[in-house]
N, C-alpha and C positions, 0 to 999 in steps of 0.2 A: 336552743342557742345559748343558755345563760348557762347549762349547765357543762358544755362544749367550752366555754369559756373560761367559765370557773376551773378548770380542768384544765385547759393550758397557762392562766394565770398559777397556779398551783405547779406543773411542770416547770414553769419557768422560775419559779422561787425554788422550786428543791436543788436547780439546775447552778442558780445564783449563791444557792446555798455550799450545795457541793463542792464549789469554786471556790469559797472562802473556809472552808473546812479545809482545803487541799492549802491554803493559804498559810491559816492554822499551824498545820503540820510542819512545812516546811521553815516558815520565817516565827514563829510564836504568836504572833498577830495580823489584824488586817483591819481595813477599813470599812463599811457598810453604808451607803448613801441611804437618806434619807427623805422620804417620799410620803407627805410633803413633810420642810420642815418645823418646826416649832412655829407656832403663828407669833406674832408682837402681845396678843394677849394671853398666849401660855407663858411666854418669855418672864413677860412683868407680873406674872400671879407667884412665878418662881420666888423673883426678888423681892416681892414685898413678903410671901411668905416668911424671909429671913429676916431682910433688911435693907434697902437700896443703898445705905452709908454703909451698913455692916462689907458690903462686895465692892466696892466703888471709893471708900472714904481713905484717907491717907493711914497708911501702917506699910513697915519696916521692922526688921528684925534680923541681930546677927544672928544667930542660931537656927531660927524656926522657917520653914521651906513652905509653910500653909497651915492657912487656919481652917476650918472645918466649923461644920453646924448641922448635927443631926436631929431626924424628928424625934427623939426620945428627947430631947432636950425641950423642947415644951412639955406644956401642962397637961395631966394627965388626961382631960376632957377633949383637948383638939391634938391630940397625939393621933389617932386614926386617920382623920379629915388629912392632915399634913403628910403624913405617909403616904395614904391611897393618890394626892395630888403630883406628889413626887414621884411616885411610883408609875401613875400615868406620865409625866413628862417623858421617863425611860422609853415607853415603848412607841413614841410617838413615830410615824414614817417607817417603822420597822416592824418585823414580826419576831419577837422578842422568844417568844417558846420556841419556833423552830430553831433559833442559832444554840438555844440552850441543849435543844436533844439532838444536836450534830455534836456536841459537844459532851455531853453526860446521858450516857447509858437509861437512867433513868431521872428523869428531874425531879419528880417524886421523893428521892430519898437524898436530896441536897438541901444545904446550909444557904438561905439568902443572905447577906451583911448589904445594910443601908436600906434604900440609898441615901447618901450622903452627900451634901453641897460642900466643895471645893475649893478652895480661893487659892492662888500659887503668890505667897509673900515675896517681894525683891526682900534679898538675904544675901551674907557674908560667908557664909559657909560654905566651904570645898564642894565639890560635886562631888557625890558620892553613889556609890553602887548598893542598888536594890533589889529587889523581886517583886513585879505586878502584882503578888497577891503571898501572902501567907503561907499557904498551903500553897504546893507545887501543882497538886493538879487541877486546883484551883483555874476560874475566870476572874476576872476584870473587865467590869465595863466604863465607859468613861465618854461622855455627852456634853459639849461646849453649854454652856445654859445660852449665852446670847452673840459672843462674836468669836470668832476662830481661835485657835489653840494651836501655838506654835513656838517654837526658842524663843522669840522675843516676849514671851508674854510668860513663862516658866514649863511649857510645855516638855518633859522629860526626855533624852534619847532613848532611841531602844538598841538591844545588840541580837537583830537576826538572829534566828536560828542556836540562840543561847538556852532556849527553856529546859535543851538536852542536857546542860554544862549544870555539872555538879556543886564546883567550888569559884572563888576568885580567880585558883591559882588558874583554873581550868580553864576559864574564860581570859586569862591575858596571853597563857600560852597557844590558846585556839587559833588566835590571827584575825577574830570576831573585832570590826570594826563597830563603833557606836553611829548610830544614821539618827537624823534628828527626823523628826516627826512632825507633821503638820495634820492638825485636823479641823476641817472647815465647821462652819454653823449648819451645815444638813448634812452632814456626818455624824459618825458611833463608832470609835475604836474600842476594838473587842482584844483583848491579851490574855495568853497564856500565863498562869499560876508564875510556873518558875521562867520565864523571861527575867532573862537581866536588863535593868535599866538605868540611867544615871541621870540621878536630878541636876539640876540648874539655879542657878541664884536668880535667877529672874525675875518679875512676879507680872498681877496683874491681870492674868485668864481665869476665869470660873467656870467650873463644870460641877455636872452630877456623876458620882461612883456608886455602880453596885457590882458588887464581888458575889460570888457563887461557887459553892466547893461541895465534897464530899463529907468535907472533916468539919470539927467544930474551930474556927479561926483563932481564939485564943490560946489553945493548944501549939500553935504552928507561929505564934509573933515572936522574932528575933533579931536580930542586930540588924538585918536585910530587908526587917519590914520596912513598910513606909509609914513616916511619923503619925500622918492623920489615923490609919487604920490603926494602930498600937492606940493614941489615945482615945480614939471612938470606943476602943473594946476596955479599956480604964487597964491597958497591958502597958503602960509606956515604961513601966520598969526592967520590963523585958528586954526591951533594944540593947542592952548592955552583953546578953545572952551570946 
């Protein structure tokens, strides 16, 4: 019986799987519920790992779209411990490998980046047009830490079906409208490398990023990355590229 089981639990993840690979394909991204989701004591291990003022306290800024806190940024002793905690919050309600190898060939021979906590600053700056990740054939992933993630809160648009479009020009000519995006606290949006997407002066939503590629990500940051990943990789001179 368990193993009858185990076998249609397994059918029906590849089946769910498949449906979101086909998802993938066609629009650059998709959504992934989460089963179950973050308890209130993984939530709060999140935030004190960082800081409950560092994600919560007042900050504003014309220019800058988000501030970021990665685990290399502590001490060299509790760099592991805060990784591997991070790391598990990623795969929580999800089965985090298989969405990887619908996705890449061999996961084996891929580049992890992060993960990386999140904060979306209210800002003055234009909205402007990006790429979910570096490298084009890159992933993104992207996990609310504690309450939903939407426009009001600096959650990014995306442009369907844009991961195909090469340039700007190519994406205004396309007739690619920007859809905003909502994703709940037992959600995981998963995006396509070259998705275009346009930030928001918004602020106020925290998540955790981790990005997945074939290439090495500082090779591939340019004027379309997104600010946190250029200065996560100490590339932010690049954006000008």
């Amino acid at each position: 019986m368990t193993n009858n089981h185990s076998s249609y639990v397994d059918f029906l993840e590849g089946d769910v799987i498949t449906t979101e690979f086909n998802k993938m394909e066609d629009k650059g991204y998709y959504l992934l519920n989460s089963n179950p989701k973050p308890s209130e004591q993984e939530v709060e291990a999140i935030e004190d790992s960082v800081g409950k003022n560092e994600l919560r306290g007042d900050f504003q800024s014309d220019t800058v779209p988000t501030k970021y806190f990665s685990w290399e940024q502590y001490r060299k002793e509790i760099r592991p411990e805060i990784k591997e905690l991070w790391k598990k919050f990623m795969g929580i309600g999800i089965n985090l490998d298989v969405n990887l190898l619908s996705r890449f060939e061999n996961v084996g021979d891929t580049f992890q980046q992060g993960p990386i906590v999140v904060r979306f600053i209210p800002n003055s700056a234009a909205a402007s047009l990006k790429r979910s990740h570096p490298c084009r054939d890159g992933l993104s992933i992207w996990r609310p830490i504690r309450n939903s993630l939407g426009p009001e809160n600096g959650m990014f648009k995306v442009y369907p079906g844009s991961h195909h479009v090469e340039t700007i020009g190519e994406l205004q000519s396309s007739g690619i409208k920007p859809v905003e995006v909502w994703v709940r606290a037992d959600q995981v949006l998963f995006t396509h490398g070259g998705l275009w997407i346009e930030t928001l002066g918004s602020g106020g939503g925290t998540l955790m990023w981790m990005g997945v590629s074939t290439h090495l990500v500082g090779l591939h940051i340019d004027r379309y990355s997104l600010h946190f990943i250029a200065d996560a990789y100490s590339a932010s001179h690049l954006l000008s590229r």
